[in-house]
N, C-alpha and C positions, 0 to 999 in steps of 0.2 A: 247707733251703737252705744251700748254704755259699757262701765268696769268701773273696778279701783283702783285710784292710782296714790301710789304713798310716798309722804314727803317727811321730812324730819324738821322735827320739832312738834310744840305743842296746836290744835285745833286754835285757829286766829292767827295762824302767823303769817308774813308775807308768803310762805312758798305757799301755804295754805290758800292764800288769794290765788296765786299762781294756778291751782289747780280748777279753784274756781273757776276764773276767766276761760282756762285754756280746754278744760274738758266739764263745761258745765251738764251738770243730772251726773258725773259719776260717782260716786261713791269714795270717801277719801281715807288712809291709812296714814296716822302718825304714827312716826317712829322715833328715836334716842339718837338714832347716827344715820350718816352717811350709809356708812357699810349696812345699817339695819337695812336702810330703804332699798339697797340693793339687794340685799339677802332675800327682802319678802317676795321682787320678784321673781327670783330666781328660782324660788322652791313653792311659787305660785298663790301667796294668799295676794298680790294684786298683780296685776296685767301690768301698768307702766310705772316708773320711776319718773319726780319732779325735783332735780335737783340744781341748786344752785350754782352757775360756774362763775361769775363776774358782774363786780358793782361797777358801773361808772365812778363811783368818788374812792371807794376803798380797794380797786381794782379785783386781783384773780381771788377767790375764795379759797381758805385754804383745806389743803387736802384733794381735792376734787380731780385735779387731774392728775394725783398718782394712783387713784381708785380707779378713773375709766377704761383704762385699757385692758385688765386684769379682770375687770367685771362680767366679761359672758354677756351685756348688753350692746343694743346700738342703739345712737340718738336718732329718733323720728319726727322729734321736732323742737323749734326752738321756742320761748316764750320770755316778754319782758314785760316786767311791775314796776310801776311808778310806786317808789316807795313812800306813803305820806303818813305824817307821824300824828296822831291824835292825843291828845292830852284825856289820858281816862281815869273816872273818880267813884265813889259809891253813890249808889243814888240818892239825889238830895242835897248831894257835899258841890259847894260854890268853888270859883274860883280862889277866890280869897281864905279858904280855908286852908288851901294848899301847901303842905311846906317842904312836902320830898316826890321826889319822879325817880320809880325804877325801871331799868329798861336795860338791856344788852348794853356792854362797852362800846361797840360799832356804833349805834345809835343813838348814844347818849350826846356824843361831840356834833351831831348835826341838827339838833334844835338847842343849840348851846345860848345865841342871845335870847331865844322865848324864856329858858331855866333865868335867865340871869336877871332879865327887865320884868318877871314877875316873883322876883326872891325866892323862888325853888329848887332845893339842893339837889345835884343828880344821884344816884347810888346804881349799884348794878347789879344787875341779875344777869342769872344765865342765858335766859331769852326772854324776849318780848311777850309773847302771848302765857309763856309759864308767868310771868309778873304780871300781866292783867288776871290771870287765874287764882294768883295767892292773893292778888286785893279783892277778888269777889270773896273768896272763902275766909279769911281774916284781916284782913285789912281794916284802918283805923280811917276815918276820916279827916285828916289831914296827909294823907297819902296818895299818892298814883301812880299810875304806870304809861308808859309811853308804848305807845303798839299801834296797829291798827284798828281800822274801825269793824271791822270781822269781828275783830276781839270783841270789841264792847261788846255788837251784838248778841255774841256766844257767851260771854260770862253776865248780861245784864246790866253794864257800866254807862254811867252817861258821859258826854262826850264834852268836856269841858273848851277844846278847844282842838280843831280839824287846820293839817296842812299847814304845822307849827316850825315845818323844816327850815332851817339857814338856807337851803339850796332849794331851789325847785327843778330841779335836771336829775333828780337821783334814781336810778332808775335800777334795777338789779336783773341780768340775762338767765334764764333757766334753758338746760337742756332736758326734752324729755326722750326717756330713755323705754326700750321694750328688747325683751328678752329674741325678737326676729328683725330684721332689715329692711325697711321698704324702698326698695330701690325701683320699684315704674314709676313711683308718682313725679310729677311737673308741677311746680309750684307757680305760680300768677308772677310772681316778682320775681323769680329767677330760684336757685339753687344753694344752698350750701354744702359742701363737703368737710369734713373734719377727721384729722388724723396723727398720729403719735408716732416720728421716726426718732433713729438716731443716726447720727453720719460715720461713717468710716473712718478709720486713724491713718488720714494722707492730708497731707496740706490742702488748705484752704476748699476743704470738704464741704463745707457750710457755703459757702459763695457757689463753689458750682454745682451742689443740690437745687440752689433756688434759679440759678441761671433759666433751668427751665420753665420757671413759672414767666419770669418777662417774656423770653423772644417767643414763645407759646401767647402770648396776650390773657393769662392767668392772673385774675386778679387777687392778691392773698390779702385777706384782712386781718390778720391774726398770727402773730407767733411770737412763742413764748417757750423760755428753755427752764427746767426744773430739775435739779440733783433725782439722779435712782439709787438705790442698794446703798446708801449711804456713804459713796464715794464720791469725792470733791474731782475725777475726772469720768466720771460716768454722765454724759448728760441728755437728756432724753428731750426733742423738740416737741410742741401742739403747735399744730395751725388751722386755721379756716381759709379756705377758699371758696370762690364764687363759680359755680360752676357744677357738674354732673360727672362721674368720672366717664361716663359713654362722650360726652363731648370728644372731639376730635382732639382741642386743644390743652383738653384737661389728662386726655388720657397719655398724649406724649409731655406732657410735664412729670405727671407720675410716673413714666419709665422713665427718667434721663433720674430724675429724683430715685428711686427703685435702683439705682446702677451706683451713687453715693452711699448709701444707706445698708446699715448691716440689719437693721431693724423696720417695718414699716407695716403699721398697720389703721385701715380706714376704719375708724369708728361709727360714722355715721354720714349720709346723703338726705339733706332733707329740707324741706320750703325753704326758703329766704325771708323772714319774715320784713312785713313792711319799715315796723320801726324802728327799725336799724338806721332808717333816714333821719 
């Protein structure tokens, strides 16, 4: 099976790897925004949505989970990039020539001592692969960009230095999103569920919503509370759970949960992927 699936930002960027890895031969769609990548499926110039939900080091992505529920999609599967930073230059240009690296704010502070113990100032761009693109098309050589190696390849950049991050754990979670539900499939490692409530206005609402996930043996990985409609007492949970909602023990978590809740809706059912471990 192939299609297109569209991510935002520029061709070379991590989500762009994202799509590589997770649906290689399809055909890929950048977009400006979030809300683009959603938009394109929705009115059909690509089949899935690769969007970013959470870094391991800089946590939730912002935006993201006040866009999913209101989207018209479900997630159908999850995928994770090891994010590894390459030091990219014009071709021919040394290390030593080096005196500036542009790259995204987010990106800039995690190959901070490679910047510092080879005397390269950071600067910032608005994303990664847009800055490996404006150093193929004008760039000076004494300049670079920090991106992936995608990028080099796409814009013709050699690769002065691979795997320059402070961290080696940085890892970035994507959900992939399609405008229908795939709820038969069984995934080899087990299940994840994901979904958007809000609790009732009675005491200690939040405690005995999740009550049902323990004595049920429901394991939740995830939850996270976000402001809605721009009121400081509106608040809207996500979580992930492990599990199917046909399961016996998942489905009486979700009523006792379901009986709290003025709001509740599953976004998505779908693999578990391995590297979660």
């Amino acid at each position: 099976m192939g299609g297109t699936i569209a991510f935002q930002g520029a061709l070379g960027a991590y989500s762009h790897e994202a799509c590589r890895s997770a649906r290689p031969g399809w055909d890929v769609l950048p977009c400006a925004t979030f809300e683009d990548v959603i938009e394109a499926v929705r009115d059909g110039h690509a089949d899935q949505a690769m969007l970013p939900v959470e870094n391991s080091i800089y946590g939730r992505v912002a935006d993201i989970h006040r866009l999913l529920p209101g989207s018209g999609l479900h997630i159908v599967d999850e995928a994770f990039v090891r994010v590894k930073i390459a030091l990219l230059a014009r071709p021919g240009v040394t290390l030593d020539n080096v005196r500036t690296a542009r790259a995204h704010l987010v990106l800039l502070p995690q190959c901070a001592a490679f910047l510092r113990r080879h005397g390269i100032k950071p600067e910032a761009a608005t994303d990664n692969a847009g800055a490996a693109a404006d150093l193929a098309d004008h760039g000076r050589d004494d300049e670079s960009a920090l991106a992936s190696t995608l990028a080099a390849e796409i814009y013709g950049l050699d690769i002065l230095a691979d795997g320059i991050e402070d961290e080696d754990t940085n890892t970035t979670r994507f959900l992939i999103m399609a405008p229908e539900a795939q709820m038969a499939r069984r995934g080899e490692h087990g299940m994840i569920t994901t979904f958007v409530f809000q609790v009732r206005n009675i005491p200690a609402a939040l405690y005995k919503a999740m009550g049902g996930f323990a004595t049920n043996g429901v394991n939740m990985t995830k939850l996270e509370s976000y402001m809605v409609g721009g009121s400081f007492t509106a608040t809207q949970f996500y979580a992930d759970i492990e599990g199917h909602p046909d399961d016996p023990g998942v489905q009486l978590a979700m009523d006792e949960l379901d009986y709290f809740t003025s709001f509740l809706k599953v976004l998505g059912t779908y693999p578990r992927d391995p590297r979660r471990d």
